[in-house]
C-alpha positions, 0 to 999 in steps of 0.5 A: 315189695318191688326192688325200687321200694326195698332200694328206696329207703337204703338209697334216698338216705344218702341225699339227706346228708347236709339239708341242702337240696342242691349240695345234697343231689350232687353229694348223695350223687357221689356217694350213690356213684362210688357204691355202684363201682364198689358193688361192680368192682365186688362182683368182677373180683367174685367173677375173676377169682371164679374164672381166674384158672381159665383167664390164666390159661387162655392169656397164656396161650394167647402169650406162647401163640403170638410168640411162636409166630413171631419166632417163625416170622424171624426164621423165614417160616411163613406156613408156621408162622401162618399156622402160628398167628392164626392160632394167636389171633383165636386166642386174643379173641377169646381173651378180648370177649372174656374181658368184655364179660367181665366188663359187665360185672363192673358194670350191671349195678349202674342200669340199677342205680340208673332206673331208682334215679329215673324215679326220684330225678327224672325232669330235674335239670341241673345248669350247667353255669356260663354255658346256657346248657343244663345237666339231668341226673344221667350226666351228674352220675356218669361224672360222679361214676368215673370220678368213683372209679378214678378214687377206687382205683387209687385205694384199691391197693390199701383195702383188705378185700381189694389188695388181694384183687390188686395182686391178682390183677398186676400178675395178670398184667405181667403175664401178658407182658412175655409178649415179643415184639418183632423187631429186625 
């Protein structure tokens, strides 16, 4: 049995919920765009927690660096603060494409929910009222996703897993607050 047959029946479950085709599709829709954040958000906090010493170490060099070379840029030191800044910018790199990573373990279950869409709604066009345009099933998840994610952010405080991740996430965000500024 492939992958879309195993997904099939778990998945088509959700757009059978009120009899009403049209309520259905945009329901079912909903329901199929909040479980792909909730697999996503699952998957980036196992990803996180497994890489969380590295993330750690890697914000706090990227911290002490960028602070050093503002200190040396105070002090007049230009080769140290050269030296400094050159070493803070390696390291927001690292940062930056470590985030993107984990970008995609938030992201990989929409290419899977996408492809089971493609089979069962592909050719469906939704209308769009008063705008003579018309919506396929991509546009309906991508609304119904960020919508998703916009509803999971505000509970992930309040769920037991997800709390847990919460904190984790706000002490990353204060560590990355001891950044200096330069200011005269």
């Amino acid at each position: 049995m492939g992958l879309w047959q195993t997904l099939d029946p778990a998945l088509v479950v959700l757009y059978r919920v009120t009899g009403h085709p049209v309520a259905d599709f945009f329901l079912g829709t909903m329901l199929v765009a909040f479980l792909t954040v909730v697999v996503g958000e699952f998957t980036a906090s196992i990803v996180y927690r497994l890489n969380d010493r590295h993330l750690k170490t890697l914000n706090a060099r990227m911290v002490q660096m960028h602070n050093r070379s503002l200190q040396a840029l105070r002090e007049g030191e230009k080769e140290r603060y050269k030296s400094a800044n050159r070493e803070a910018n390696d390291a927001f790199g690292r940062v930056f494409f470590n985030a993107v990573a984990l970008s995609a373990a938030y992201l990989w279950p929409c290419f899977f929910v996408l492809g089971w869409m493609q089979l069962r709604f592909m050719g469906i066009n939704i209308p769009v009222p008063y705008t003579g345009l018309a919506a396929n099933y991509v546009v309906v998840f991508l609304v119904c996703y960020v919508l998703g994610r916009m509803l999971f952010n505000v509970l992930r405080p309040r769920l037991p897993y997800f709390s847990g991740v919460q904190k984790l996430l706000d002490e990353q965000n204060r560590a990355a607050q001891g950044l200096d500024s330069f200011v005269h």
